[in-house]
C-alpha positions as CSV (number, residue, x, y, z in Angstrom):
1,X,49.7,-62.1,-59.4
2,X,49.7,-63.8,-56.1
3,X,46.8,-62.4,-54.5
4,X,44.4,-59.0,-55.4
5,X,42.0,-56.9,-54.4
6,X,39.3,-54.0,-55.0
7,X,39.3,-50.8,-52.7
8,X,38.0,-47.2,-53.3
9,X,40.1,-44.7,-55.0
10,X,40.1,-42.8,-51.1
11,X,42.0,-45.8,-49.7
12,X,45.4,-46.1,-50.2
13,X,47.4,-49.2,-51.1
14,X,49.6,-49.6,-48.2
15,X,46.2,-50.2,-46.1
16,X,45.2,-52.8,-48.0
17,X,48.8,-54.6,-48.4
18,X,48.3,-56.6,-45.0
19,X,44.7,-58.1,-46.5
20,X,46.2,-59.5,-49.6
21,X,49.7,-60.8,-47.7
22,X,47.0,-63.3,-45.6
23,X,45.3,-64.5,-49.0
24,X,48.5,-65.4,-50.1
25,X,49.6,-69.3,-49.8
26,X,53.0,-70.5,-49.1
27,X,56.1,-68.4,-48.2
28,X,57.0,-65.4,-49.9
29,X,60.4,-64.4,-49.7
30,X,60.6,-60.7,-51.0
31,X,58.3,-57.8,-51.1
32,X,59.5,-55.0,-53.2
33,X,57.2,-51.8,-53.4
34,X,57.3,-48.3,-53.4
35,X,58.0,-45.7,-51.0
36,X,54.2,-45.3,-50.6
37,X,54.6,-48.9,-48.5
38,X,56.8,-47.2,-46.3
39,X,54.2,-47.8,-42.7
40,X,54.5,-49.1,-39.7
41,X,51.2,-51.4,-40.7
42,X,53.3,-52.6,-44.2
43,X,56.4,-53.6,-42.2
44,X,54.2,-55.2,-39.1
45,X,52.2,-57.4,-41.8
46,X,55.5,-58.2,-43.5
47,X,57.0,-59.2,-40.7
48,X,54.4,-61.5,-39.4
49,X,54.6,-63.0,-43.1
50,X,58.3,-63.6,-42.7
51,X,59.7,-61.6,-46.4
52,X,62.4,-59.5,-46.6
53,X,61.1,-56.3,-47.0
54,X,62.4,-53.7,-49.9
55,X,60.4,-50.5,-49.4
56,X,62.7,-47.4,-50.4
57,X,62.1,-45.0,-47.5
58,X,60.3,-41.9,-48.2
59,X,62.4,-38.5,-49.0
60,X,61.7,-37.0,-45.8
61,X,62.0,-40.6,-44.0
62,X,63.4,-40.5,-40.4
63,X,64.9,-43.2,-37.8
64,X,62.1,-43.7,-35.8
65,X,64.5,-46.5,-32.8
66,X,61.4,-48.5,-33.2
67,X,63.1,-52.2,-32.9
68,X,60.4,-53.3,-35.0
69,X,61.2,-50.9,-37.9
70,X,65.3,-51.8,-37.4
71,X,65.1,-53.1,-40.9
72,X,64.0,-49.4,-42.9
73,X,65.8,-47.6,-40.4
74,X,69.1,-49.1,-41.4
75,X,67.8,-48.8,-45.3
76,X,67.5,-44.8,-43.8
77,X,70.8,-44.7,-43.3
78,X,72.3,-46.5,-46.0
79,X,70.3,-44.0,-48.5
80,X,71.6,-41.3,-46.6
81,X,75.3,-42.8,-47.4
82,X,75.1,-43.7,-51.2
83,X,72.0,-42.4,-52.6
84,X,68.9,-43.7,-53.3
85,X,69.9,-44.9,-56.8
86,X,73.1,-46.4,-55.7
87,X,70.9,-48.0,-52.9
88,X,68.0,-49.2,-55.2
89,X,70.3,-51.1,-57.1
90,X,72.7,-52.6,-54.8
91,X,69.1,-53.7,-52.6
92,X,67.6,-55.2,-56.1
93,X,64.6,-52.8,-55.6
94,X,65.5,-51.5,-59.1
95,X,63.3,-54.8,-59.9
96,X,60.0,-53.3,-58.7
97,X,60.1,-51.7,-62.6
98,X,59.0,-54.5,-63.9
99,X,56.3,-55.3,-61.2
100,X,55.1,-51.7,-62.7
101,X,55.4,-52.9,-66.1
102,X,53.6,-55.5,-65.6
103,X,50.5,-53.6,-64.2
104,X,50.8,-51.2,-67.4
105,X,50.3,-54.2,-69.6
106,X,47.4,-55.5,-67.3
107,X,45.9,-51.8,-67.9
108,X,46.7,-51.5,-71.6
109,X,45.4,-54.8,-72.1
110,X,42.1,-54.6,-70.2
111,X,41.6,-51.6,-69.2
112,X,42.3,-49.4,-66.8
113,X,38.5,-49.2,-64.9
114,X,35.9,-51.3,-63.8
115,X,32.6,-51.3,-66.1
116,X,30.5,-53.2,-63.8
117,X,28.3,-51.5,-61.1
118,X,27.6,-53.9,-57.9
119,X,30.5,-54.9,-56.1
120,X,30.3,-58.9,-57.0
121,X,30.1,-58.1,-60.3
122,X,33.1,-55.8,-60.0
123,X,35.2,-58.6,-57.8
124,X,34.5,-60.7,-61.2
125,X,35.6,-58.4,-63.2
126,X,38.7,-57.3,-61.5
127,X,39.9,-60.9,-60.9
128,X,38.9,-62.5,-64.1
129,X,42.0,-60.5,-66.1
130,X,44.2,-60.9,-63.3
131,X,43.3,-65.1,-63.8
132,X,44.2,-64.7,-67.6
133,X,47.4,-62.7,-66.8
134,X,48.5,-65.4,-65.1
135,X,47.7,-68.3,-67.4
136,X,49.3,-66.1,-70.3
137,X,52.2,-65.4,-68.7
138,X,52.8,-69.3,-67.5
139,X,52.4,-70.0,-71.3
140,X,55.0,-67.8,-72.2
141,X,57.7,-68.1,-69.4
142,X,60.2,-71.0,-71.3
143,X,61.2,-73.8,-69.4
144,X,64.9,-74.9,-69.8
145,X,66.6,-77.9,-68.8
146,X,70.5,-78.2,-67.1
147,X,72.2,-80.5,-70.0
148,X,74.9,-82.1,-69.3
149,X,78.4,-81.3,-71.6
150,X,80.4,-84.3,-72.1
């Protein structure tokens, strides 16, 4: 995890996508989401953060001509062509399963709500797993060295 955050149950994630793409240090390259993400504020902040952007477009998702959104209103098009499966998989966005996985562990393994009642507390709480998460999953990832065949 590259950067988190706490909000209210009311807010919804793609508002506070922009937030965490500023904590986050160095470049990023891809940002792969799901067709919640699919705003004009997502695609703004991800633009000004330089990733390409893989947000499948909503169902009822129309070209807006925005030359800002030229991106998802290709990605409109395309889905219209092949399908959103077809699309999902030849885009790579098939990928953001695992991201989703990922979060299901995080939930299994501590918990799926915050116990703590003042908001530093909860901040603590929230980003303490998300710190062992990390460290566990460096520990497991295997390192592997290029060896030369004679």
């Amino acid at each position: 995890m590259l950067a988190t955050g706490l909000s209210d149950r009311a807010v919804p994630d793609a508002a506070v996508l922009p937030r965490l793409l500023d904590d986050i240090v160095g470049p990023i390259r891809r940002l792969t989401t799901d067709g919640g993400y699919d705003t004009h504020e997502v695609y703004a902040a991800a633009t000004a953060h330089g990733p390409r952007v893989l947000v499948p477009p909503r169902r009822d998702a129309v070209v807006s001509g925005d030359p800002a959104l030229a991106e998802r209103d290709a990605r409109i098009e395309t889905t219209a062509k092949i399908g959103r499966r077809r699309w999902r998989v030849t885009a790579g966005q098939h990928a953001q399963a695992g991201a989703e996985s990922g979060v299901f562990r995080f939930k299994r393994v501590f918990g799926g709500r915050l116990r703590a009642r003042g908001e530093p507390a909860q901040r603590n709480e929230g980003f303490t797993p998300c710190n062992a998460l990390n460290r566990l999953t460096e520990l497991g990832m295997p390192r592997s060295e290029r060896v030369a065949t004679a």
